[in-house]
Biotite code that builds the C-alpha atoms (Angstrom):
import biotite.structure as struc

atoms = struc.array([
    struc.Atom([49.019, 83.695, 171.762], chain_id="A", res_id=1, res_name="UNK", atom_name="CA", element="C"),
    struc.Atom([48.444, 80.442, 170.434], chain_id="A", res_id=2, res_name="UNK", atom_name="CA", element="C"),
    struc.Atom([50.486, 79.528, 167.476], chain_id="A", res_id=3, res_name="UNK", atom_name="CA", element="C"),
    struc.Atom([48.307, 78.325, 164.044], chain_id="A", res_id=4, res_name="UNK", atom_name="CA", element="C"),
    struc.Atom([48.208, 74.764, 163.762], chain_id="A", res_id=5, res_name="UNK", atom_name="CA", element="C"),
    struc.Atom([50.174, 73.701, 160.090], chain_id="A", res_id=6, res_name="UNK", atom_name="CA", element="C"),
    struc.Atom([48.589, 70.754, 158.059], chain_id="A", res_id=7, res_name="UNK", atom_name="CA", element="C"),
    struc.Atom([49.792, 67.584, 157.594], chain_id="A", res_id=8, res_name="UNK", atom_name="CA", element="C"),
    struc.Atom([50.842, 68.659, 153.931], chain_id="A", res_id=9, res_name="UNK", atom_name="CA", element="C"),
    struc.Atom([53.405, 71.078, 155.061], chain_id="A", res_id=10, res_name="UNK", atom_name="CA", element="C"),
    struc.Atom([54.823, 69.129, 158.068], chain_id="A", res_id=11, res_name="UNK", atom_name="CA", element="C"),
    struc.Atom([55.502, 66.195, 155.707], chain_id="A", res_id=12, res_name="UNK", atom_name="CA", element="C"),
    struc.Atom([56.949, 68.701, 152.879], chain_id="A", res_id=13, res_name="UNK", atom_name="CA", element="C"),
    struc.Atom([58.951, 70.322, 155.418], chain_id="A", res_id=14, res_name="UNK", atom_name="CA", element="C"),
    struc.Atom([60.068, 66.761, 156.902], chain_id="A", res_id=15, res_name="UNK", atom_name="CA", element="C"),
    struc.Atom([60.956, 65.122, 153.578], chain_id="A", res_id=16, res_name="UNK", atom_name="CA", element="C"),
    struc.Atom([62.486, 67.915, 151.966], chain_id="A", res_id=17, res_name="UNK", atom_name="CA", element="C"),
    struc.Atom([60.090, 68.577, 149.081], chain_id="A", res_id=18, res_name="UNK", atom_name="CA", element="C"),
    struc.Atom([61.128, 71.814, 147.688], chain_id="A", res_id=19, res_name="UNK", atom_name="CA", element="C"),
    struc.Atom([64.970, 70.911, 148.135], chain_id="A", res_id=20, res_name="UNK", atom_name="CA", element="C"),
    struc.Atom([64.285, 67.666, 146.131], chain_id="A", res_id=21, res_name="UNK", atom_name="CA", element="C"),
    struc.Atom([62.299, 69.301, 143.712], chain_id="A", res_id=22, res_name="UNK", atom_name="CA", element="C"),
    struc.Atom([65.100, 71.904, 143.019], chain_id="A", res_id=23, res_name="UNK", atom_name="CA", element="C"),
    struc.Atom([67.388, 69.059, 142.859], chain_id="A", res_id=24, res_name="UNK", atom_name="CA", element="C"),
    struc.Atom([65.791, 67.440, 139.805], chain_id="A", res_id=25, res_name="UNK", atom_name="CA", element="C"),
    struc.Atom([66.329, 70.323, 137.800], chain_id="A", res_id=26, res_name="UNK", atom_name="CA", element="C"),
    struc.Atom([69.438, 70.829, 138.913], chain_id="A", res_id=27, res_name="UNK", atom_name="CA", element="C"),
    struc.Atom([69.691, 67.100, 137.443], chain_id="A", res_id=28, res_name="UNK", atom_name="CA", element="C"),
    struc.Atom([67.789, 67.441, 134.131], chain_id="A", res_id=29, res_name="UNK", atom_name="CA", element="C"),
    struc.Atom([70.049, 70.100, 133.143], chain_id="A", res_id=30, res_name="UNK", atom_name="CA", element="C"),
    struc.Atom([73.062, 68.168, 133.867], chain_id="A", res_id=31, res_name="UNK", atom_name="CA", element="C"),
    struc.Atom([72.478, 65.386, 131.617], chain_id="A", res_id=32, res_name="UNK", atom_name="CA", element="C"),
    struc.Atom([73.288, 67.124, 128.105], chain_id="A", res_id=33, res_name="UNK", atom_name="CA", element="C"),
    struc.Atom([71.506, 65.690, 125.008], chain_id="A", res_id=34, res_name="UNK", atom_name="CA", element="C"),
    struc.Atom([74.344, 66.347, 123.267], chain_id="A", res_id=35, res_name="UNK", atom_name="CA", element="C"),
    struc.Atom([78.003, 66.370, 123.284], chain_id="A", res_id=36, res_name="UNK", atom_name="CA", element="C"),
    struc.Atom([79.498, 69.766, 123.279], chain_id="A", res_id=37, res_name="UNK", atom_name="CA", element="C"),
    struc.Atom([83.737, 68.787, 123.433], chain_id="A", res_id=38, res_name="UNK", atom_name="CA", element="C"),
    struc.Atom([86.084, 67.682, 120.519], chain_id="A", res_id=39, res_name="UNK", atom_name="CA", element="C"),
    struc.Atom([88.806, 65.032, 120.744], chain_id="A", res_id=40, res_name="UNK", atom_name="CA", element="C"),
    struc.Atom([90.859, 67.996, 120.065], chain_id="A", res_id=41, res_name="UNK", atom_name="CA", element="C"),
    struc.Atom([94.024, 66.780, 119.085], chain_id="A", res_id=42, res_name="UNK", atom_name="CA", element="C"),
    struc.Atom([92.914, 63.667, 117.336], chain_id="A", res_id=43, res_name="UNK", atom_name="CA", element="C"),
    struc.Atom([90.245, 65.619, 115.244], chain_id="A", res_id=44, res_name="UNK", atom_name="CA", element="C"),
    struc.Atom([90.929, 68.841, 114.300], chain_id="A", res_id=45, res_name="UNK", atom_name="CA", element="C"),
    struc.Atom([88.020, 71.454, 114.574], chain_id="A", res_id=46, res_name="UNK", atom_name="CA", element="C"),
    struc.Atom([85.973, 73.150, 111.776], chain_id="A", res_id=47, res_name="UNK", atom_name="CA", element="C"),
    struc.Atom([87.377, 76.641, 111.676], chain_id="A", res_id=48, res_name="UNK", atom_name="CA", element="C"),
    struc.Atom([85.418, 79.522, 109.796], chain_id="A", res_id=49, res_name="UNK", atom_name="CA", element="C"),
    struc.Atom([86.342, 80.414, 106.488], chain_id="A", res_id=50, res_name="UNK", atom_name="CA", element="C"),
    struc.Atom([87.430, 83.466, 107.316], chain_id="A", res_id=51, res_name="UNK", atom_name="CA", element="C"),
    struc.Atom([89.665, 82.761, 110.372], chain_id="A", res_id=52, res_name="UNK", atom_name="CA", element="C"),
    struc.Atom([92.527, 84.723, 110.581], chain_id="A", res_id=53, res_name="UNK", atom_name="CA", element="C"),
    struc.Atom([95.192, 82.876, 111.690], chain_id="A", res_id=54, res_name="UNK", atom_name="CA", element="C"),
    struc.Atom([99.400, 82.196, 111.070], chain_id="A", res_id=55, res_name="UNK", atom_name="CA", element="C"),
    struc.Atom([100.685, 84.693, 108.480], chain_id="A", res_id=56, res_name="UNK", atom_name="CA", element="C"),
    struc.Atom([102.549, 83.378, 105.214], chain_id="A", res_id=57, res_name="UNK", atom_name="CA", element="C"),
    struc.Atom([104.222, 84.947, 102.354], chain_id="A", res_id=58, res_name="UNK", atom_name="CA", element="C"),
    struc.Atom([103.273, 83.404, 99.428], chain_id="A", res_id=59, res_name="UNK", atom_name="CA", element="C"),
    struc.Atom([105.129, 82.377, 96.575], chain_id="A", res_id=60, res_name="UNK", atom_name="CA", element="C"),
    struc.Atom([104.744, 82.519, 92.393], chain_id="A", res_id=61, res_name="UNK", atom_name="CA", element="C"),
    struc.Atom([103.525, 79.280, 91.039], chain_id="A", res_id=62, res_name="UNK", atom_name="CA", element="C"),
    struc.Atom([105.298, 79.904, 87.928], chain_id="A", res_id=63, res_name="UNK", atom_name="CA", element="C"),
    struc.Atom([108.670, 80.978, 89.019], chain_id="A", res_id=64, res_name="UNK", atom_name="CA", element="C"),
    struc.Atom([108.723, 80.003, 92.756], chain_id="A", res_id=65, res_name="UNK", atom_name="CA", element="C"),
    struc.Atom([110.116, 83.433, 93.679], chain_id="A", res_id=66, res_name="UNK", atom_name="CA", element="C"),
    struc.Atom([107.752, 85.868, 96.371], chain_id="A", res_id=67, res_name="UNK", atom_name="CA", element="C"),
    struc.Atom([105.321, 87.736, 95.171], chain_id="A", res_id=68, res_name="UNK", atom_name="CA", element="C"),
    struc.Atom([106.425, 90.632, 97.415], chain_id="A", res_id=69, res_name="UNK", atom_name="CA", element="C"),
    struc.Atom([107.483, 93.804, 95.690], chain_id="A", res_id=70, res_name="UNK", atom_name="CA", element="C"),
    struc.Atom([108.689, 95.550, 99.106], chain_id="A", res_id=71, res_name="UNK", atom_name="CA", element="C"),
    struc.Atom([105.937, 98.274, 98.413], chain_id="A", res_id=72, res_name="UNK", atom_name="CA", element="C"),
    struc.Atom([105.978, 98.353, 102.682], chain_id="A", res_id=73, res_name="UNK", atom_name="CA", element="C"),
    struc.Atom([102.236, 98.926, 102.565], chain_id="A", res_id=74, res_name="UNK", atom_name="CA", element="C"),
    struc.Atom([101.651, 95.962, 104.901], chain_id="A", res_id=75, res_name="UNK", atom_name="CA", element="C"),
    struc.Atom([103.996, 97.729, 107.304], chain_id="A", res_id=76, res_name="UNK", atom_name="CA", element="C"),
    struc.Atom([102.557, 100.535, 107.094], chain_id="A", res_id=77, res_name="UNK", atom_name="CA", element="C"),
    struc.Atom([98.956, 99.614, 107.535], chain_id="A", res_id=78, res_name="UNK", atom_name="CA", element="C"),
    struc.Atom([99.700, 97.474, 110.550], chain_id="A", res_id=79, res_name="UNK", atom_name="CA", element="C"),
    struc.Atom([98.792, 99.470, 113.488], chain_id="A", res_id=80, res_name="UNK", atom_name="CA", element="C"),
    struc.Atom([100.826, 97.386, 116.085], chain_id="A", res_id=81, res_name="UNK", atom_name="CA", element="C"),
    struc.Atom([103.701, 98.522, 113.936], chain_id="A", res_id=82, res_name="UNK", atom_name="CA", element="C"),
    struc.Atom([105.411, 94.864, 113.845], chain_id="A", res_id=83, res_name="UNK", atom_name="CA", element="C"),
    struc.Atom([106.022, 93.821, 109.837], chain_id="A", res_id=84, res_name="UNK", atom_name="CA", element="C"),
    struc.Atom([109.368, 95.258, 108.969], chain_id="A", res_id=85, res_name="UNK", atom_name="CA", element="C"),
    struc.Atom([110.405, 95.251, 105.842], chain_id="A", res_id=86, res_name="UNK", atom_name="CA", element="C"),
    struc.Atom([113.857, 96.048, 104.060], chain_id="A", res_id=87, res_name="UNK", atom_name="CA", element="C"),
    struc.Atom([114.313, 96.326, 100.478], chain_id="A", res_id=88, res_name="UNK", atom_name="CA", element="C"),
    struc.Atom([117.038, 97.157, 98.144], chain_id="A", res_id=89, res_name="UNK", atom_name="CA", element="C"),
    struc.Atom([117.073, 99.227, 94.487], chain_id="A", res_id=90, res_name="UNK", atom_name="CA", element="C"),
    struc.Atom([118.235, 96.871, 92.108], chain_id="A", res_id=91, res_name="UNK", atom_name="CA", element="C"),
    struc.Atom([118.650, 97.873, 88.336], chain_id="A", res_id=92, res_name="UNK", atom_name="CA", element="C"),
    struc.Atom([117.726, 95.736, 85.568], chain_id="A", res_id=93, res_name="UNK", atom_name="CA", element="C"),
    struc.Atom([117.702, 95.846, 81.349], chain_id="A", res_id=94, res_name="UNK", atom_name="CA", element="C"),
    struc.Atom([114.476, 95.232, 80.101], chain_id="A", res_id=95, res_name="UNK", atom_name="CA", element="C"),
    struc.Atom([113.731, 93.258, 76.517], chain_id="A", res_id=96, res_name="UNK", atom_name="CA", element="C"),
    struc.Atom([113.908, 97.022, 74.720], chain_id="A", res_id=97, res_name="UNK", atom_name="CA", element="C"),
    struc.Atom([117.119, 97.675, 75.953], chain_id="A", res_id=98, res_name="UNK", atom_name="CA", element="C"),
    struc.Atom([116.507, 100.054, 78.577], chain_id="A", res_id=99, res_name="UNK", atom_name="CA", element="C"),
    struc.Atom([117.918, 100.542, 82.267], chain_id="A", res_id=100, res_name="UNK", atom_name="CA", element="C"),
    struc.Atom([114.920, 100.111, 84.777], chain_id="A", res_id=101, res_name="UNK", atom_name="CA", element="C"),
    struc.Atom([115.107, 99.987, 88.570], chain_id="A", res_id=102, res_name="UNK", atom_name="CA", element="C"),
    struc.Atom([112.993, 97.958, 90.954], chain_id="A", res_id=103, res_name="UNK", atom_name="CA", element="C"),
    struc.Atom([112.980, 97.053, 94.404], chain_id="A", res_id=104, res_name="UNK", atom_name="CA", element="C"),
    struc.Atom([113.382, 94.068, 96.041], chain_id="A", res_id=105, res_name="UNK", atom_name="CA", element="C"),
    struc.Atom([112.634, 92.800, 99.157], chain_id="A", res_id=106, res_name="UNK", atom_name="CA", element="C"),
    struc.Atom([116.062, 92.293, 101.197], chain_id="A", res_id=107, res_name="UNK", atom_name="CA", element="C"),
    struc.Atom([114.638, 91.005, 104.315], chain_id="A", res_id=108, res_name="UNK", atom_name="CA", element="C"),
    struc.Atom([111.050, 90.372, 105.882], chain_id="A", res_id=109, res_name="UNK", atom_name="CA", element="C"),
    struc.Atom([110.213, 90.018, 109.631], chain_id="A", res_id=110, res_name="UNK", atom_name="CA", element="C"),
    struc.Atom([107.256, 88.929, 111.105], chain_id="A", res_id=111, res_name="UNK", atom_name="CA", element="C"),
    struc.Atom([106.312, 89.369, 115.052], chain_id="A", res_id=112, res_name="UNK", atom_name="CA", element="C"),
    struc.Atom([103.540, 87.242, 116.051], chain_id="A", res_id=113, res_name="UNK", atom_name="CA", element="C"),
    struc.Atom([103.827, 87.808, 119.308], chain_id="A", res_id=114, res_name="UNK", atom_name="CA", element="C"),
    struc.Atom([102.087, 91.491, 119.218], chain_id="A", res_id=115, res_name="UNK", atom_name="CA", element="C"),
    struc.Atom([99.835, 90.627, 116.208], chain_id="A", res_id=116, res_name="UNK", atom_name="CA", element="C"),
    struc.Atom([96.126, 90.818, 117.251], chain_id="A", res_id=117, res_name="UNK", atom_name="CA", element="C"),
    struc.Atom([95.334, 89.433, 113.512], chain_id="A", res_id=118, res_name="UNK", atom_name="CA", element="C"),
    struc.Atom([93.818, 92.322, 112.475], chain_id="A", res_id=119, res_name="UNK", atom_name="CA", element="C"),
    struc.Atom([94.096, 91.355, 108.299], chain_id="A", res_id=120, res_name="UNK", atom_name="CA", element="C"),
    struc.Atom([94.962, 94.344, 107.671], chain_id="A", res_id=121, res_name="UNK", atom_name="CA", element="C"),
    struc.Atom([98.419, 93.707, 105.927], chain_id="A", res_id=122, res_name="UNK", atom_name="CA", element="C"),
    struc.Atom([95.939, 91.428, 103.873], chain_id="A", res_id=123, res_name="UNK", atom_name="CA", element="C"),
    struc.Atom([93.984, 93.686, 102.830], chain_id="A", res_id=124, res_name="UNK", atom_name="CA", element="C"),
    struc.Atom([96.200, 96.352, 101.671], chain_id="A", res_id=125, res_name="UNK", atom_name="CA", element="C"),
    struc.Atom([98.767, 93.519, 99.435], chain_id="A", res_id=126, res_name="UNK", atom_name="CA", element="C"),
    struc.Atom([98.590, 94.441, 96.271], chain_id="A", res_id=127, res_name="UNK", atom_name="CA", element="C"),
    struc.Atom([100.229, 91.687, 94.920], chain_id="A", res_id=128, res_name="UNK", atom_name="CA", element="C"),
    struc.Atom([98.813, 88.874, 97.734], chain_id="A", res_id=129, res_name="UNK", atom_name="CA", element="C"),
    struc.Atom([101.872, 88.510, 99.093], chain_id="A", res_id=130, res_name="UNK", atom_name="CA", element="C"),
    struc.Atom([100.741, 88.533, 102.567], chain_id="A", res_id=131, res_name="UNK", atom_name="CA", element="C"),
    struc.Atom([98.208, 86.059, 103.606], chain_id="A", res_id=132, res_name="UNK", atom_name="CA", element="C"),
    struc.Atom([96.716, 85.303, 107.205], chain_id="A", res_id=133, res_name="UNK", atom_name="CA", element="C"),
    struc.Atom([95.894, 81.307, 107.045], chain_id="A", res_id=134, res_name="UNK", atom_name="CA", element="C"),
    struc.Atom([93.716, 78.961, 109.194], chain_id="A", res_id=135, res_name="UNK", atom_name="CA", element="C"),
    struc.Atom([96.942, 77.619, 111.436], chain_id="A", res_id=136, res_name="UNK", atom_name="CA", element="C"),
    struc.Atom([95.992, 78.580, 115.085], chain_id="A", res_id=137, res_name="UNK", atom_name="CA", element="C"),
    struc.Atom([98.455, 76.841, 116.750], chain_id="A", res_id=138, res_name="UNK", atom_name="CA", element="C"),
    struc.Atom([101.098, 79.145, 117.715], chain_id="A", res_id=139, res_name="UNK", atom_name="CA", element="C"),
    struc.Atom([102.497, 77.648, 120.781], chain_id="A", res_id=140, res_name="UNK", atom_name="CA", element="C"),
    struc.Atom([105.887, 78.587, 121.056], chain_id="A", res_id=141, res_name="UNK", atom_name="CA", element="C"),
    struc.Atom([108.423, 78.085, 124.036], chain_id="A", res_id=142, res_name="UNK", atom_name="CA", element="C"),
    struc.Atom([110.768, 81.238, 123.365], chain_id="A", res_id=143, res_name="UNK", atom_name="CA", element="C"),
    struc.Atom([110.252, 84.335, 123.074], chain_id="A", res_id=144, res_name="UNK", atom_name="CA", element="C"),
    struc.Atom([112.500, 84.952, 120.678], chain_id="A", res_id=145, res_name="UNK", atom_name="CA", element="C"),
    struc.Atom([111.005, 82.381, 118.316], chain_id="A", res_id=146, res_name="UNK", atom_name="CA", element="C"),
    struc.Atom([107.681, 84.680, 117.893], chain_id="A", res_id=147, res_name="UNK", atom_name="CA", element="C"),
    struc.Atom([109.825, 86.542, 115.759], chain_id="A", res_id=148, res_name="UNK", atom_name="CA", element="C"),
    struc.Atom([109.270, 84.900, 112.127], chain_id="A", res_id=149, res_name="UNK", atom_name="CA", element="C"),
    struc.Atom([111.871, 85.322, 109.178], chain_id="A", res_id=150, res_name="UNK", atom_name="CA", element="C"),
    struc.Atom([110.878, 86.111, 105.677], chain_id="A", res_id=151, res_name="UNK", atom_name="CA", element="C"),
    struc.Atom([112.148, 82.316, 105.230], chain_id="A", res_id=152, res_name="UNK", atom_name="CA", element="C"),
    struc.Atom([109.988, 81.165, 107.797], chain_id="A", res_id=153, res_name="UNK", atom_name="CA", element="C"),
    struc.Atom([106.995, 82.837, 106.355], chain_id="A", res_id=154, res_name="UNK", atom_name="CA", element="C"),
    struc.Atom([107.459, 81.744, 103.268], chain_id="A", res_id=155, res_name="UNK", atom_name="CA", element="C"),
    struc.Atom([107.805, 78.063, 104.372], chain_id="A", res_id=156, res_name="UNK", atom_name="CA", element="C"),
    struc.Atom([104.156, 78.516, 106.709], chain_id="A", res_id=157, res_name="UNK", atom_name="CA", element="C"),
    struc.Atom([103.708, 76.773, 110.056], chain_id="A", res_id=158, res_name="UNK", atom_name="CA", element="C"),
    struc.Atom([104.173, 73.350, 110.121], chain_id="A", res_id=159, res_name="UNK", atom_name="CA", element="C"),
    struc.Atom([100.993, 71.121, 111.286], chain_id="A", res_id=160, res_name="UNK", atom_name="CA", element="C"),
    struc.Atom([101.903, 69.118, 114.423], chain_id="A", res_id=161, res_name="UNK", atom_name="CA", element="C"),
    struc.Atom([101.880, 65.443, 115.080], chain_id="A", res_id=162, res_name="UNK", atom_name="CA", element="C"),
    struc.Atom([100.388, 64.343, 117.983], chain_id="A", res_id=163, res_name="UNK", atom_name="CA", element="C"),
    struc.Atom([101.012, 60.486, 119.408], chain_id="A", res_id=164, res_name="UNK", atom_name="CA", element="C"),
    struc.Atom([100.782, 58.818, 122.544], chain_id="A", res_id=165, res_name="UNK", atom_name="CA", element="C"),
])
């Protein structure tokens, strides 16, 4: 059986490597972006969505500087990883008529950010806008320990790092 005779095209594509080349040059065309996709992280900071949910704060009254928590524990109870405690105390108080009142106030406030999934629900259910989930992302911490944020340390926020070389 005699074997059919190829042409002179496919011996040379064969011998040259045609279809391998070919695939190489778009292989190549795609690896020459038209645009530049990274960030010089650290020197520029990204763009982040407006509604990121990121580092939880406490936030404070303009007016008197005090928190605008009333220790309703709504926030703890919405949570569903069950991580906001808070602790509040029944402290009574005369009002401008005269007359006894009591209120609560938040005692202590803790924070763990290490089993938050940022859910913004604690947000959500603040009546006063205590609570507030902000656009820090950078929660890097070394400890364990230090996931576990104090009312002070919520009220204060995260601090921005510096980078330098």
């Amino acid at each position: 059986m005699a074997e059919p005779r190829r042409n002179w095209k496919q011996v040379l594509s064969r011998f040259l490597l045609l279809d391998l080349i070919k695939g190489l040059l778009v292989t190549f065309k795609y690896q020459a972006p038209k645009h530049c996709y990274t960030e010089r992280y650290p020197l520029v900071r990204p763009k982040i969505a407006e509604r990121f949910r990121g580092a939880p704060r406490l936030n404070l009254d303009p007016e008197t500087g005090e928190s605008l928590c009333i220790a309703c524990n709504l926030c703890a109870i919405a949570c569903p990883e069950d991580l906001i405690t808070v602790v509040e105390a029944v402290r009574e108080y005369v009002d401008h008529e005269g007359k006894t009142k009591k209120k609560r106030v938040l005692v202590d406030y803790t924070y763990d950010t290490s089993r938050c999934m940022f859910c913004g629900h604690c947000q959500d259910v603040c009546p006063t806008y205590a609570i507030e989930l902000t656009q820090e992302f950078e929660l890097a911490i070394y400890r364990r320990k230090d996931f576990v944020w104090s009312w002070e340390m919520l009220e204060k926020g995260i601090e921005q790092p510096i980078y330098t070389r």
